[in-house]
N, C-alpha and C positions, 0 to 999 in steps of 0.2 A: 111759152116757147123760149122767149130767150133767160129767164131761171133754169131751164134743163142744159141750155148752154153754160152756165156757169155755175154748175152743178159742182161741191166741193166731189162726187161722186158720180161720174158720168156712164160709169159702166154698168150702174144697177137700174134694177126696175124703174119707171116713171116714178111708179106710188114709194119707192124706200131713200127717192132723191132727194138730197141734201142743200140749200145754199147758206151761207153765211147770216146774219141778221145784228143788223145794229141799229141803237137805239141813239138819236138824234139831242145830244146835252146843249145844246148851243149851236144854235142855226146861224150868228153872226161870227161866231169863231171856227165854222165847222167841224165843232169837237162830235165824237161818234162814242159809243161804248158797245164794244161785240155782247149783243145777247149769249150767245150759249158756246163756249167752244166747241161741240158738237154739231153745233150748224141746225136748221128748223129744216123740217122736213116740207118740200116744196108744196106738195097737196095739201099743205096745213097754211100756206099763208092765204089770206083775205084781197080779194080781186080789189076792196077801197083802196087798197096799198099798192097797186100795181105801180111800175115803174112808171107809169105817162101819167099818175094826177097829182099834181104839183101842190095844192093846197084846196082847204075845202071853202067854197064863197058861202058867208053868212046866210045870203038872201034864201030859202028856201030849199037849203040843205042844196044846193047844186055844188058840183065838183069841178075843177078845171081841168077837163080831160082832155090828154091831147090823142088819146087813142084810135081816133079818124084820124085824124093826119099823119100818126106814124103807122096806120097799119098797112098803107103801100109798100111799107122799108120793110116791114117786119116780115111780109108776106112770105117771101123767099131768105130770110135772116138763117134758119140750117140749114138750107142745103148749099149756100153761097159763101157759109162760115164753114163747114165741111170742105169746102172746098179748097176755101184758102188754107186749111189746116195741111189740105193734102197736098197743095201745091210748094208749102213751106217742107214739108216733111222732103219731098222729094228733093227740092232745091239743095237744102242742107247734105241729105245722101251724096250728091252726086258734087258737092264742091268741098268734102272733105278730104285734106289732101289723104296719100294712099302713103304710107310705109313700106 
């Protein structure tokens, strides 16, 4: 859910959506390098990669996921993001000055 929010292309199909991807050169310098200027098509990235697991623990291939404890927030993440979008939209219509 929240990659179709940050869709380089939020207008299209689920399956033709788009996000950025980048590849991690230096995790103490936070240096990044964009995979594809094109952006990776969202259906194509790998649920190990999801946004909540943070590194993978040695012992027994286990992950540190935090996806129980963010999925109360995530629950309602578009329609509450939708909204604030709409709420902003309006905001700005109605306090720009008039000519």
């Amino acid at each position: 859910m929240e990659q179709s929010l940050n869709a380089i292309n939020p207008a299209a199909a689920p399956d033709n959506q788009r996000i950025f991807s980048f590849v991690l050169l230096d995790r103490e310098d936070f240096a990044v390098r964009l995979e594809d200027d094109a952006g990776r098509k969202i259906s194509s990235t790998l649920v190990l990669n999801d946004l909540f697991s943070f590194d993978v623990i040695e012992r027994a291939g286990e992950r540190l996921n935090m996806e129980a404890l963010f999925g109360g927030y995530e629950f309602r993440t578009k329609q509450d993001t939708l909204e604030l979008l709409r709420k902003l939209r309006d905001a700005f219509r109605t306090s720009r000055p008039k000519c």
